[in-house]
DOPA-703260 format. One record per atom (N, C-alpha, C, O): residue in three letters; x, z, y. Coordinates in steps of 0.1 Angstrom, whole numbers, plus 5000, padded with zeros to 4 digits. Last residue first. Layout:
alaXZY...
END
This chain:
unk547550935118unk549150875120unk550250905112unk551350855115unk544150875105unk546050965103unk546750905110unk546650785108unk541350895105unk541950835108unk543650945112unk543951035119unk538750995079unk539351035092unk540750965094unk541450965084unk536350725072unk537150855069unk538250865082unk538450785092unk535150485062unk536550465071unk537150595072unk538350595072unk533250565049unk534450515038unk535250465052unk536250395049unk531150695063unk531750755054unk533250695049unk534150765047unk530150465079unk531050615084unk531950645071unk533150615070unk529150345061unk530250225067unk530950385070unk531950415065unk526950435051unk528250445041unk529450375047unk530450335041unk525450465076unk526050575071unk527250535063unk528350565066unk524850215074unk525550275088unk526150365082unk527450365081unk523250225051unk524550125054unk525450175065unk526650175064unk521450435059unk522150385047unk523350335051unk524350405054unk519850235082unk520550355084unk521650405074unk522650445079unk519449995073unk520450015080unk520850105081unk522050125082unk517050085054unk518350025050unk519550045060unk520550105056unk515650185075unk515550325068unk517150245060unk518150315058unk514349965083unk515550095094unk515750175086unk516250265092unk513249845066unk514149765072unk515249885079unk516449895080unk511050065058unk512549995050unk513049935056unk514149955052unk509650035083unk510650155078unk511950115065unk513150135064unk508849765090unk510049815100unk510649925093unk511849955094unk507349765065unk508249675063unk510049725075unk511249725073unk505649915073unk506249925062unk507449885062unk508449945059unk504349765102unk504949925100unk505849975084unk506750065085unk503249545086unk504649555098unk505049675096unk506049695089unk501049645066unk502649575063unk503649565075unk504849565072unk499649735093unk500149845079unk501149735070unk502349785069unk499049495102unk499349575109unk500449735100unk501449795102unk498149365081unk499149255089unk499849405095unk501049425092unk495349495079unk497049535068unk498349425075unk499549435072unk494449455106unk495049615104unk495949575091unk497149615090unk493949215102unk494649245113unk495449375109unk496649385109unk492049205082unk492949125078unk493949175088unk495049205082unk489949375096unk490449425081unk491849335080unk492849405077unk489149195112unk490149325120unk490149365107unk491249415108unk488148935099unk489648935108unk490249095107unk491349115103unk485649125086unk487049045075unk488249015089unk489349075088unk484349145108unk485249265103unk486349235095unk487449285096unk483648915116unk484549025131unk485149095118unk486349115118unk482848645103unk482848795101unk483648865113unk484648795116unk483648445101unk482648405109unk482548535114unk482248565125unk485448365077unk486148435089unk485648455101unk486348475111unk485548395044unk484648425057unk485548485072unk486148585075unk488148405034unk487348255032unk486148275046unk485948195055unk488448645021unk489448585036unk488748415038unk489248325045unk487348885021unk486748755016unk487648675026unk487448655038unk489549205010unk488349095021unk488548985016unk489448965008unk489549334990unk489249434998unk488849295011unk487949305019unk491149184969unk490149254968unk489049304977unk487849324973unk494149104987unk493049024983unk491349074977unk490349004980unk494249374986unk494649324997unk493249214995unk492149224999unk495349544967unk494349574970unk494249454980unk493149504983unk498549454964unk497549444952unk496049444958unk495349354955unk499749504987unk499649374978unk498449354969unk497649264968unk498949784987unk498849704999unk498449534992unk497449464993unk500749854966unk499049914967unk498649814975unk497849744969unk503049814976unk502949744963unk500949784965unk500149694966unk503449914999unk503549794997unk502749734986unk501849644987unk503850214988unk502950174995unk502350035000unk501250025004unk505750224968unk504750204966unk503450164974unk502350104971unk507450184992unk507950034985unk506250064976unk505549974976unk507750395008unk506950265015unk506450165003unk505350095003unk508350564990unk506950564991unk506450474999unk505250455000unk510950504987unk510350494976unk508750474979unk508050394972unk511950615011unk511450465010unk510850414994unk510350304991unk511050945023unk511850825014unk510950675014unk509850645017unk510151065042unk510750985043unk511350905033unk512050805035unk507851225032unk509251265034unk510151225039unk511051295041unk505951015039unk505651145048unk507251215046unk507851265056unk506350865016unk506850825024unk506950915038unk507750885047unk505551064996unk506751044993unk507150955007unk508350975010unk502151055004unk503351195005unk505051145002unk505851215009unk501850794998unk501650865014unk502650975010unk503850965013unk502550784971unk503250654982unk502950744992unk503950794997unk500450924961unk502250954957unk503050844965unk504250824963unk498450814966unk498850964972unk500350964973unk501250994982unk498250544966unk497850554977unk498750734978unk499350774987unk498950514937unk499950454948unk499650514960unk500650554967unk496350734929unk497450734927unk499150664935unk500150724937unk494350504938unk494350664941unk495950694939unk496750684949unk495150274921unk494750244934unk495150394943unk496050404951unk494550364896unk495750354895unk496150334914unk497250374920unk491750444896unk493050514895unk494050524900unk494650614906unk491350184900unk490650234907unk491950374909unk492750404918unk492150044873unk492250034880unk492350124892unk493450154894unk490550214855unk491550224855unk492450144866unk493650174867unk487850104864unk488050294867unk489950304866unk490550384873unk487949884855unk488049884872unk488050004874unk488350044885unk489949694836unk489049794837unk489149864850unk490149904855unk490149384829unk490449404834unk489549564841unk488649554849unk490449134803unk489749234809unk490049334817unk490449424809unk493348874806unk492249034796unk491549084806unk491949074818unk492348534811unk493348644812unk492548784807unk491348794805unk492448214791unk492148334793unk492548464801unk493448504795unk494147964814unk494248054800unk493548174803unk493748234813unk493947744832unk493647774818unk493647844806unk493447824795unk494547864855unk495447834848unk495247754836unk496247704831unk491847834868unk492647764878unk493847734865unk494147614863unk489948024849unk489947824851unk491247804856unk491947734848unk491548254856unk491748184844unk491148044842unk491647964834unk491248274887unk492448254878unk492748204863unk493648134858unk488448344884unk488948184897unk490348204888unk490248124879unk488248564871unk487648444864unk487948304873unk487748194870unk489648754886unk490348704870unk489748554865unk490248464858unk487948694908unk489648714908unk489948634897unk490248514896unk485048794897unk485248694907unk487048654904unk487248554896unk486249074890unk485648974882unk485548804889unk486148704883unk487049184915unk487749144906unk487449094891unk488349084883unk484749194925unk485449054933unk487049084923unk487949004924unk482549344914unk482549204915unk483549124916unk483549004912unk484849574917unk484149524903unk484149404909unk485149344911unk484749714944unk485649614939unk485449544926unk486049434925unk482249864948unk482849784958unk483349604952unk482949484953unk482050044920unk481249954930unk481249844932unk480749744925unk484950154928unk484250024914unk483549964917unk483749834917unk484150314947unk485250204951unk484850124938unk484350014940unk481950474944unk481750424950unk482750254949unk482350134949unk483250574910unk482450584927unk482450444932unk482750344926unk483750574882unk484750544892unk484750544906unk485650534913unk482150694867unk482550564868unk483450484875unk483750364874unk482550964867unk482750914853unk482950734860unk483950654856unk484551064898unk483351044889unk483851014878unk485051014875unk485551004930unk485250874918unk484950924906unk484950824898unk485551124952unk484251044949unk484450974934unk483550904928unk487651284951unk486751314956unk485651284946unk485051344937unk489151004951unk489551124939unk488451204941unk487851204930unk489050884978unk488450824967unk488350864955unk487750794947unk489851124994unk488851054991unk487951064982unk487051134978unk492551114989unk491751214986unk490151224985unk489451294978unk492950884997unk493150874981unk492850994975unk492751024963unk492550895027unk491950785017unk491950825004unk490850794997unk494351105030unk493551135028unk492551015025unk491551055019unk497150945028unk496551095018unk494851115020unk494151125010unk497150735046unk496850695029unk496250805023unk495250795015unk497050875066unk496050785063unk495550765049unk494550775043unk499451035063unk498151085064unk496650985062unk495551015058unk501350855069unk501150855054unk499750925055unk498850885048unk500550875097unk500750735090unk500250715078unk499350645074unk501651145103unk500151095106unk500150915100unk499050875103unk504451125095unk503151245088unk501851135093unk501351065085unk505250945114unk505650915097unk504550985094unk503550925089unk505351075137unk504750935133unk504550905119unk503550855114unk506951325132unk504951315136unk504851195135unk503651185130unk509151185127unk508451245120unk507151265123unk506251225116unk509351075157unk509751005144unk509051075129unk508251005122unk509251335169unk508251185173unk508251165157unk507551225149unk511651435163unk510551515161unk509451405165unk508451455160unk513551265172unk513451295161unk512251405154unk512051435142unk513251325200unk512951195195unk512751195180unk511851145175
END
C-alpha cells in the first residue's frame, strides 16, 4: 500500500515536472509560447482591476512572471514527489495564481473552458486531500510520541 501511495505522488508531481520542463524548454528571450498565451489576459486582469479599484496597479512583466510560473511548477512537483507538504502548499499557490489566466470562465458554451475548469477543481482536491492527510498524520504522530511508554 505504501508503495501505491508513492507511485501516486511520483506520477502526480510528474505532471507538474514535466509541464515546467517544458515551458523552460520553450521559453527563450521572450518567454515562448506561454507569454504569448497569457500576456493578453494579464493585461486584460490588471486593467478590469484597476477601473474596478481605482487605482493604478504596476506593470506587470510576463517573462518574469512566466518564470516565476516554471519555477512553482518544478520546485512544488519535486518537493511534493518527496512528500513534503511544502510542495503541495507551492503547488496551490501556482494553481491560484494561474487559474484565472488560463480560462475565460465567462465562456462556458466552450467544452474545453468546463474540462480545464473540472481538471483544476480536480488538481485542487488532490492537494488539498494531501495536506489534509499529510496534517493528521503529524498530529497522530506527536499524540504517540508525548503519551510515551506507560510505567507501573
Amino acid at each position: 500500500m505504501v508503495f501505491l501511495v508513492k507511485l501516486g505522488k511520483a506520477l502526480f508531481a510528474l505532471l507538474f515536472i514535466l509541464s515546467a520542463w517544458q515551458q523552460l524548454d520553450e521559453f527563450g528571450a521572450d518567454g515562448g509560447p506561454a507569454a504569448r498565451f497569457v500576456g493578453p489576459k494579464v493585461d486584460f486582469v490588471t486593467d478590469r482591476a484597476s477601473s474596478t479599484l481605482g487605482v493604478q496597479l504596476p506593470k506587470i512583466e510576463i517573462k518574469s512572471l512566466i518564470a516565476t510560473g516554471i519555477a512553482l511548477k518544478g520546485i512544488g512537483g519535486i518537493l511534493f514527489a518527496l512528500g513534503s507538504s511544502t510542495g503541495a502548499y507551492l503547488l496551490l499557490l501556482y494553481m491560484g495564481v494561474s487559474a484565472p489566466f488560463l480560462h475565460y470562465f465567462d465562456d462556458y458554451d466552450d467544452p474545453n473552458t468546463l474540462q480545464g475548469i473540472t481538471l483544476d477543481l480536480a488538481i485542487y482536491g488532490v492537494l488539498f486531500y494531501f495536506v489534509g492527510i499529510h496534517r493528521l498524520m503529524l498530529k497522530r504522530q506527536a499524540r504517540r510520541r508525548s503519551l510515551g511508554p506507560r510505567t507501573m
